[in-house]
C-alpha positions as CSV (number, residue, x, y, z in Angstrom):
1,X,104.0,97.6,81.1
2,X,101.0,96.6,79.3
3,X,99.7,97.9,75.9
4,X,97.0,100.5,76.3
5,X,95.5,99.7,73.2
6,X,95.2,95.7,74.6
7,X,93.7,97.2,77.6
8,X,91.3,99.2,75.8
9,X,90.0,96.3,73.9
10,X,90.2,93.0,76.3
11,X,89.0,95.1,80.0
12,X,87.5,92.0,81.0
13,X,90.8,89.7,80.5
14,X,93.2,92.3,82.8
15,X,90.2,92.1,85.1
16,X,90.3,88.5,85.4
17,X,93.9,88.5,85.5
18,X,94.2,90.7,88.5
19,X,92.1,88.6,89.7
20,X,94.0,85.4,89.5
21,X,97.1,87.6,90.6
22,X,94.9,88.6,94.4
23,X,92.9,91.5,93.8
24,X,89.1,91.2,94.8
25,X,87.1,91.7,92.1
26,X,86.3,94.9,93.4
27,X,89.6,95.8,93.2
28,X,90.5,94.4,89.8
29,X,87.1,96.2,88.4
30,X,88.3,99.3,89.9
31,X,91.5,99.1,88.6
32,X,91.1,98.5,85.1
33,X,88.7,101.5,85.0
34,X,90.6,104.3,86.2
35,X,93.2,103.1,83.6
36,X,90.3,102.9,81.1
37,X,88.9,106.6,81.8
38,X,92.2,107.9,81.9
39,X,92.9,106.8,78.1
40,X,89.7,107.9,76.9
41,X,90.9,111.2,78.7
42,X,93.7,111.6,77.0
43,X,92.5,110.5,73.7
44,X,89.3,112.8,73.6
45,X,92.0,115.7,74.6
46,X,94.6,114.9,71.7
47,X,90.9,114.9,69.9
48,X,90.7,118.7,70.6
49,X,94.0,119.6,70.1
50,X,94.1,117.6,66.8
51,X,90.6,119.8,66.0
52,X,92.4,123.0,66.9
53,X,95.4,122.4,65.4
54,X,93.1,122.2,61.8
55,X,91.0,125.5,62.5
56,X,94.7,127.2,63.3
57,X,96.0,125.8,60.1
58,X,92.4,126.5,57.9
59,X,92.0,130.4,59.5
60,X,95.8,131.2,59.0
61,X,94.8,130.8,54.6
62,X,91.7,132.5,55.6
63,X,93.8,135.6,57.0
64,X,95.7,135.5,53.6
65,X,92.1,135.4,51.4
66,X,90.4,138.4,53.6
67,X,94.2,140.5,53.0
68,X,94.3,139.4,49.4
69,X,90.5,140.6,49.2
70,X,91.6,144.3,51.5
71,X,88.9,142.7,54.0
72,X,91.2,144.2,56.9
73,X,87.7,143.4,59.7
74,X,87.3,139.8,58.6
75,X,91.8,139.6,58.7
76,X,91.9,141.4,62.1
77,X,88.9,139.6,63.2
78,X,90.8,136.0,62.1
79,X,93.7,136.7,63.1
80,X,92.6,136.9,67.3
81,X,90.8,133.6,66.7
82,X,94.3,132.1,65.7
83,X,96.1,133.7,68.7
84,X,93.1,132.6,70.8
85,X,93.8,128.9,69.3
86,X,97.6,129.6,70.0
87,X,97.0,129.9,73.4
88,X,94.9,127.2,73.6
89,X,97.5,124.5,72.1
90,X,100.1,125.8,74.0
91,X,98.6,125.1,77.0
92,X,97.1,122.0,75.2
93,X,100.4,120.4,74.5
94,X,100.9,121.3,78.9
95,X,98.1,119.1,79.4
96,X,99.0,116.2,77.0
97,X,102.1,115.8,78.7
98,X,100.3,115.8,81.9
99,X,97.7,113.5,81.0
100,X,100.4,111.3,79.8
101,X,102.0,110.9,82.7
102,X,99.2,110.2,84.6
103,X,98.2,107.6,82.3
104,X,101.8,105.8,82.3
105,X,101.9,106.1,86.4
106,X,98.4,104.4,86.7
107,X,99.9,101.4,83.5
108,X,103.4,101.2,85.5
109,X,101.8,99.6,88.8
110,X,99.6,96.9,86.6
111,X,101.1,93.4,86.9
112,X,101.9,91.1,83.8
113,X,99.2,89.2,82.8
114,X,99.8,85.4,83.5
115,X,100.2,82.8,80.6
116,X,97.3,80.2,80.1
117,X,99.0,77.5,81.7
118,X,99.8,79.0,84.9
119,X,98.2,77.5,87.9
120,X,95.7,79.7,89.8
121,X,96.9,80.1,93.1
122,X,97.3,82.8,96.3
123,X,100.3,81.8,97.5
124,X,103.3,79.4,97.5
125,X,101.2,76.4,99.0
126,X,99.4,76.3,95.1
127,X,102.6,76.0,93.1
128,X,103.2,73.0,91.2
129,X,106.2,70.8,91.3
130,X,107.0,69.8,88.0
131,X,110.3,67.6,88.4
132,X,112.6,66.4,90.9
133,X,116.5,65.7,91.2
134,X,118.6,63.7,94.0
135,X,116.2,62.0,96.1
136,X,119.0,59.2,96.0
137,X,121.6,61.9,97.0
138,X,119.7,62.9,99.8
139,X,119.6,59.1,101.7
140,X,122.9,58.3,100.5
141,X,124.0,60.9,102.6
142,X,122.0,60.8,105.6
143,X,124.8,58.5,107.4
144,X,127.4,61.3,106.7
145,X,125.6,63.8,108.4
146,X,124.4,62.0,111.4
147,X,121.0,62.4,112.8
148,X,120.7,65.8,113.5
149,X,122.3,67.9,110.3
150,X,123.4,71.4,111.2
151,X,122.5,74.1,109.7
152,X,125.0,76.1,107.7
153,X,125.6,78.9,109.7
154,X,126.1,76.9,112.6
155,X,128.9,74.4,110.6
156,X,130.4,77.8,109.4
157,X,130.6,79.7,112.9
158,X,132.4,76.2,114.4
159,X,134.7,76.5,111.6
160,X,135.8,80.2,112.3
161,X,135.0,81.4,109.0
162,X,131.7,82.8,109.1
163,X,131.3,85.3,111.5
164,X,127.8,87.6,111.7
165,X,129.1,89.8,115.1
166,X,131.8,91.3,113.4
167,X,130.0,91.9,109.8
168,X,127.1,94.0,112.0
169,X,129.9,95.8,113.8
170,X,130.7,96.7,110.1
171,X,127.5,96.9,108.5
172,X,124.6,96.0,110.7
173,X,122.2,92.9,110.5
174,X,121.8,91.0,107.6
175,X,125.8,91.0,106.4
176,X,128.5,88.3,106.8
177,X,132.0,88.2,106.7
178,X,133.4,85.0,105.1
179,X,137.2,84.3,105.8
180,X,140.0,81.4,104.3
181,X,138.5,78.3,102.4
182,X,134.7,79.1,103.2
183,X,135.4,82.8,101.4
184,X,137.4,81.0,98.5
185,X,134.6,78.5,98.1
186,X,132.2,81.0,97.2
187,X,134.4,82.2,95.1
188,X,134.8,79.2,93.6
189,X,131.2,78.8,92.9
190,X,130.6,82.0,91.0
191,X,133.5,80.6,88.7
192,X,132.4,77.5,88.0
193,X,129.3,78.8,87.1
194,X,130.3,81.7,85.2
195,X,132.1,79.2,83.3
196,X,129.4,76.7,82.6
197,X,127.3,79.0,81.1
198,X,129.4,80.6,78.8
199,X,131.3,77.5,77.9
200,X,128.3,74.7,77.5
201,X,125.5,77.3,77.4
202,X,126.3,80.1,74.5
203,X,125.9,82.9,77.3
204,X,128.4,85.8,77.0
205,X,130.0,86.9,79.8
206,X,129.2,91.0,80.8
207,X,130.6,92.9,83.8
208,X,127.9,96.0,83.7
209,X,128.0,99.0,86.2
210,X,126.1,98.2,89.7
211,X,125.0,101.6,90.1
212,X,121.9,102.8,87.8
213,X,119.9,105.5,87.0
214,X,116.1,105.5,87.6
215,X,114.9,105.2,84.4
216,X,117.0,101.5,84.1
217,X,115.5,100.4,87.2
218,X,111.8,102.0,85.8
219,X,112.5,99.5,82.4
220,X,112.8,96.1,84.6
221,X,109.9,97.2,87.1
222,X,111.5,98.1,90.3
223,X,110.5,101.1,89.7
224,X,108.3,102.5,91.0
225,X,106.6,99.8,93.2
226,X,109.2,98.3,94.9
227,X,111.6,101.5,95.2
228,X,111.4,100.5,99.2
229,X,113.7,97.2,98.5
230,X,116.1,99.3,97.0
231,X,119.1,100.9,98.1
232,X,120.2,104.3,96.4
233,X,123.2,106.7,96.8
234,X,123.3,110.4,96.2
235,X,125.1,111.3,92.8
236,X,125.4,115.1,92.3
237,X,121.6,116.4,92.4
238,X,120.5,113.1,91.8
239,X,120.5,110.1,92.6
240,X,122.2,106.6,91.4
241,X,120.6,102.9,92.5
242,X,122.5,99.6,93.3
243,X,121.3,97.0,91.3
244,X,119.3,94.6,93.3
245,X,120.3,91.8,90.7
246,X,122.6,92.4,87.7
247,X,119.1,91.4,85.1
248,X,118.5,95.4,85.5
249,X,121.6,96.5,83.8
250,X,122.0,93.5,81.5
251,X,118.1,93.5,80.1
252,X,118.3,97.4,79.8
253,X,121.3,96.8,77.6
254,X,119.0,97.2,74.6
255,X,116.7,99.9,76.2
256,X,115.9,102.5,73.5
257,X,117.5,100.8,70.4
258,X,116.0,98.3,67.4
259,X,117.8,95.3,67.0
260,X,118.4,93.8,64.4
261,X,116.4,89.7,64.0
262,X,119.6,87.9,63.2
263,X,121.0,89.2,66.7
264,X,118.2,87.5,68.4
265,X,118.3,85.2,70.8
266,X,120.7,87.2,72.8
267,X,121.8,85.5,75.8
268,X,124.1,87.5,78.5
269,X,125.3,86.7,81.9
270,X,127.1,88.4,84.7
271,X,128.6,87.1,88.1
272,X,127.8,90.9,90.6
273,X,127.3,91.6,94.1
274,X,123.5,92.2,94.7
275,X,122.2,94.5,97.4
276,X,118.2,94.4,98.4
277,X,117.0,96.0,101.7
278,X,114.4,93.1,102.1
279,X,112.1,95.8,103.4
280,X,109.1,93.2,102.5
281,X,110.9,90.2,104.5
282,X,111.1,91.5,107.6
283,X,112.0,89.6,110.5
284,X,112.1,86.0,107.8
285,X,115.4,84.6,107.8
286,X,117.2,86.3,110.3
287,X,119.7,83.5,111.4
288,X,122.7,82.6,109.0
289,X,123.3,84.1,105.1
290,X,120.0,82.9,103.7
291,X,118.4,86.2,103.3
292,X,121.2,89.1,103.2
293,X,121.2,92.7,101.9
294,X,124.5,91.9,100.3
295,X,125.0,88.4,98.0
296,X,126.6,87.6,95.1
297,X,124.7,86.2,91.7
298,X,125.1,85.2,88.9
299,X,122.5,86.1,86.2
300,X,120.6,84.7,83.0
301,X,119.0,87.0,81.0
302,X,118.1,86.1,77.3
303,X,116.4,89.0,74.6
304,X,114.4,86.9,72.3
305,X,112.0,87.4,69.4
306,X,107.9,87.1,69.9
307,X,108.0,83.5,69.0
308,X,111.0,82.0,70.7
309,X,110.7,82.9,74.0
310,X,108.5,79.9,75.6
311,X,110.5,77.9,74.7
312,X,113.8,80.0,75.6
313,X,112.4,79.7,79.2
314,X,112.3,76.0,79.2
315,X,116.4,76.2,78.0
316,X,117.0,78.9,80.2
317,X,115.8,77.2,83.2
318,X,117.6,73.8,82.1
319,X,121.0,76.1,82.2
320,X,119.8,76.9,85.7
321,X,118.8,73.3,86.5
322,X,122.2,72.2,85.1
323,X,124.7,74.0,87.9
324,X,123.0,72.0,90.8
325,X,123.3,68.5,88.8
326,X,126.7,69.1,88.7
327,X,127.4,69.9,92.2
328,X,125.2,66.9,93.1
329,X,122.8,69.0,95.0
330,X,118.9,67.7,95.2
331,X,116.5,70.2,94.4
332,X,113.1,70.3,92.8
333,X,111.9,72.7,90.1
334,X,108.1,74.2,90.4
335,X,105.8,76.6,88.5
336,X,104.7,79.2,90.6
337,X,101.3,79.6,90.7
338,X,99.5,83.5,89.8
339,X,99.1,84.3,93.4
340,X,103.3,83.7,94.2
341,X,104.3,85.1,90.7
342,X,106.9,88.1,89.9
343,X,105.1,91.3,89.2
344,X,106.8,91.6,85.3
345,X,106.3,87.8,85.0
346,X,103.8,85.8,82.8
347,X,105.2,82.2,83.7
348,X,107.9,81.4,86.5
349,X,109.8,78.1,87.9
350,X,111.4,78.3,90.8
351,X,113.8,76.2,91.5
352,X,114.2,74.9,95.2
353,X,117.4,73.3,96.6
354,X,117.6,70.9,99.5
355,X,118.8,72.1,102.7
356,X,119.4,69.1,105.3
357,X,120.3,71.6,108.3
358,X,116.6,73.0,107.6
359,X,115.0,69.7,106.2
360,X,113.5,72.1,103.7
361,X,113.5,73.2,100.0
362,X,114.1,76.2,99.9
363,X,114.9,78.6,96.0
364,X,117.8,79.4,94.8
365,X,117.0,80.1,91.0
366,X,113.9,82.0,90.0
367,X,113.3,81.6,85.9
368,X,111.0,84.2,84.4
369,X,109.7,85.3,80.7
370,X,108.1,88.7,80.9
371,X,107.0,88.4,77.5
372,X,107.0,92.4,75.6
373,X,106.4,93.6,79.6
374,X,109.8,94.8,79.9
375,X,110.5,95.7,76.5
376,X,107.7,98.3,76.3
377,X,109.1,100.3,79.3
378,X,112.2,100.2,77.8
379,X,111.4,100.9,74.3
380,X,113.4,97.7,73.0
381,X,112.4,96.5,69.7
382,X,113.4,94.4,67.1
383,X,113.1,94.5,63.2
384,X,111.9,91.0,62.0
385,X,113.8,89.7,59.1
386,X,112.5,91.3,55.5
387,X,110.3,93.8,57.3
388,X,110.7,97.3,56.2
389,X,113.1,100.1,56.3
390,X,114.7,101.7,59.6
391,X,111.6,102.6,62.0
392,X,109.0,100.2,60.1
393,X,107.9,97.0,61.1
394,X,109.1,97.0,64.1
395,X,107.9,94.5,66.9
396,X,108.9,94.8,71.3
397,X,111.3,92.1,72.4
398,X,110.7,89.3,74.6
399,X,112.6,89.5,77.9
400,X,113.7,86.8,80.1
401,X,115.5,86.5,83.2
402,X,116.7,83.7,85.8
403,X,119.4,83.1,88.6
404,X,122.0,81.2,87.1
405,X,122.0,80.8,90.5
406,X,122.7,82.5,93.8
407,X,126.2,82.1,94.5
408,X,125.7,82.7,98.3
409,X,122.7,79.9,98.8
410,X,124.6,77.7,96.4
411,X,127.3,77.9,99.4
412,X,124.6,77.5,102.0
413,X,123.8,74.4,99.8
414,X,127.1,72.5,99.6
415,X,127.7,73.4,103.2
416,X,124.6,71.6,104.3
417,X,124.7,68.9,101.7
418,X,128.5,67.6,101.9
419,X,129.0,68.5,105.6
420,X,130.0,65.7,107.6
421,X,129.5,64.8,111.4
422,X,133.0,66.4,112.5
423,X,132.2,69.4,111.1
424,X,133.9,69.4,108.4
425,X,132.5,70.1,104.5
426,X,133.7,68.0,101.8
427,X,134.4,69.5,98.6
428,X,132.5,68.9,95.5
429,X,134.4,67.2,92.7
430,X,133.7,70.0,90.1
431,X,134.7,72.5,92.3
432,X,138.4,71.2,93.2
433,X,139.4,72.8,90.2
434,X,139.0,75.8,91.6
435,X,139.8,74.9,95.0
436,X,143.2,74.1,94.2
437,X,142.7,70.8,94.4
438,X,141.2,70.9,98.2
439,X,138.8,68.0,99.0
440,X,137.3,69.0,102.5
441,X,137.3,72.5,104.6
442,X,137.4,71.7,108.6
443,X,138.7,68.7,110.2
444,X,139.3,65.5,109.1
């Protein structure tokens, strides 16, 4: 969520910003002043209340004088003007609330307002590649593959162990069942990275609940734009939601408290299930795993102070960078231009792997720094070193967030980058590990 006060003093800037992000200027224009007219609402109403609150204050010693001086008229005469202002605060304080809340629902569907250095763009055909990895890989292997690479739900479905007809007999479209070495494989990939990240990268490992309240999913803005992606279950009059990726529980982890500057930057991971009813993606990727309502992920989410966090997204997407070097995939990193950005995001990279069977690039790690976005629909602060007692001085965190990366198209990956012409899928050597020492699924 933006800062009002920012708002109220740089209109033009959001303008332009919605701008870059789509809007028509129209639009933009519009936008910033209903948010605009709705502050100065609310401010010229705490303005009354404020004024009220004074004259209750100033005629309730005025009562006292006139009773002091047996001037019972001027008392009883007083004392209706106070029960007058009464009423009026009461009902004052009924309006605050309500202009409030208007005021936070127009600021809660306002995007992040994109860094300097992002390229202006309307959609993915503006972002800009920034690096590339395994451009050697990729020819090397060509010969291994044959002419014609599958793709990986076809390699899987000839292997009998993916199988889509029985998972929508369970579940519907978009679900897979995985079965033997395939199942253990992805397995083995939310392991290894688990592993690497809390081993090489200084990430600690969390295992947070996958069902949250409203408010959590509010504080990392899925809420309430995108509540149609979601999927919720009833709990007791209420209602719970399944995370669509485990950065909602793990950045909300500091939602409400101070922390302290020497706990900063703190950088947690998870490996969860992920659910998302792709209501926005219909009828995109309906063949194979590639876009599921059900994957596995492991997350990156670091909570930084005001100044580190540039440059905690360059290491955070390194981290993200470094699983697919060491499975020897190819992939190229990009920054996503404003048009193709996140809605809490101020800069993004994407990171695309290789997929032969598609002759495509297609993500599997999305890196993002929200900046104090996040923080300020959380209430997540921090108390900078040497400034003031509890409640002073305090500044928003900086939240960031980043696959670390998607353990199911990490499988579609290595499926379709090690398979081999008689079907079969060669192992990667950091995964044997965790494989049991198995080089190659299929046949031989």
């Amino acid at each position: 969520m933006l800062d009002i006060k920012w708002i109220r003093e740089n209109p033009k800037v959001l303008a332009e910003a919605l701008v870059k992000r789509g809007q028509s200027p129209a639009a933009a224009l519009a936008t910033v002043e209903d948010v605009v007219a709705r502050d100065e609402a609310r401010r010229a109403h705490l303005g009354r209340l404020h004024e009220a609150q004074e004259r209750r204050n100033a005629a309730s010693k005025e009562i006292g004088n006139a009773m002091r001086a047996k001037d019972m008229a001027l008392a009883e005469k007083l004392k209706l003007e106070v029960n007058d202002i009464k009423t009026f605060i009461q009902g004052g304080e009924a309006e605050e609330r309500r202009l409030d809340a208007e005021l936070e629902s127009a600021l809660a569907v306002i995007p992040n307002v994109p860094l300097p250095d992002v390229p202006v763009g309307a959609d993915e055909k503006d972002n800009v590649e920034v690096r590339r990895f395994g451009d050697d890989l990729i020819a090397a292997r060509q010969p291994q593959m044959g002419n014609k690479p599958r793709e990986h739900f076809e390699i899987g479905e000839k292997l009998g162990m993916m199988d889509f007809e029985r998972a929508a007999k369970l579940s519907g479209s978009r679900f897979t069942v995985l079965k033997g070495p395939l199942a253990r494989l992805e397995r083995a990939l939310g392991q290894f990275m688990l592993d690497l990240h809390t081993t090489e990268h200084g990430y600690t490992e969390v295992q947070p609940p996958l069902l949250v309240r409203d408010e959590v999913l509010f504080g990392t803005n899925q809420l309430p734009k995108f509540e149609e992606d979601l999927f919720f279950v009833r709990h007791g009059e209420g209602r719970l939601g399944l995370v669509p990726t485990a950065e909602v529980p793990l950045t909300n982890l500091v939602r409400g408290e101070i922390t302290a500057h020497d706990k900063l930057p703190m950088r947690l991971t998870a490996l969860t299930p992920c659910f998302r009813s792709e209501a926005g993606s219909a009828g995109r990727d309906t063949r194979g795993m590639l876009r599921q309502h059900q994957f596995y992920k492991v997350e990156l989410v670091s909570i930084t102070d005001q100044d580190s966090s540039g440059a905690e997204h360059e290491r955070m997407t390194e981290c993200a960078e470094t699983v697919l070097r060491k499975l020897e995939l190819p992939f190229r990193t990009v920054m996503l231009c404003t048009g193709d950005m996140g809605f809490g995001a101020r800069k993004t990279y994407d990171i695309e792997v290789w997929l032969p069977g598609q002759n495509a690039y297609r993500e599997i790690s999305s890196c993002s720094v929200c900046g104090d976005f996040q923080a300020r629909r959380m209430d997540a602060r921090y108390r900078p070193s040497g400034e003031g007692t509890v409640g002073k001085g305090t500044r928003f965190v900086h939240t960031l967030n980043g696959s670390g990366v998607a353990v199911g198209r990490a499988l579609i990956a290595v499926m379709e980058n090690y398979q081999n012409q008689d079907g079969g899928i060669t192992i990667p050597a950091v995964l044997r590990p965790y494989m049991g020492g198995l080089e190659r699924i299929g046949t031989v």
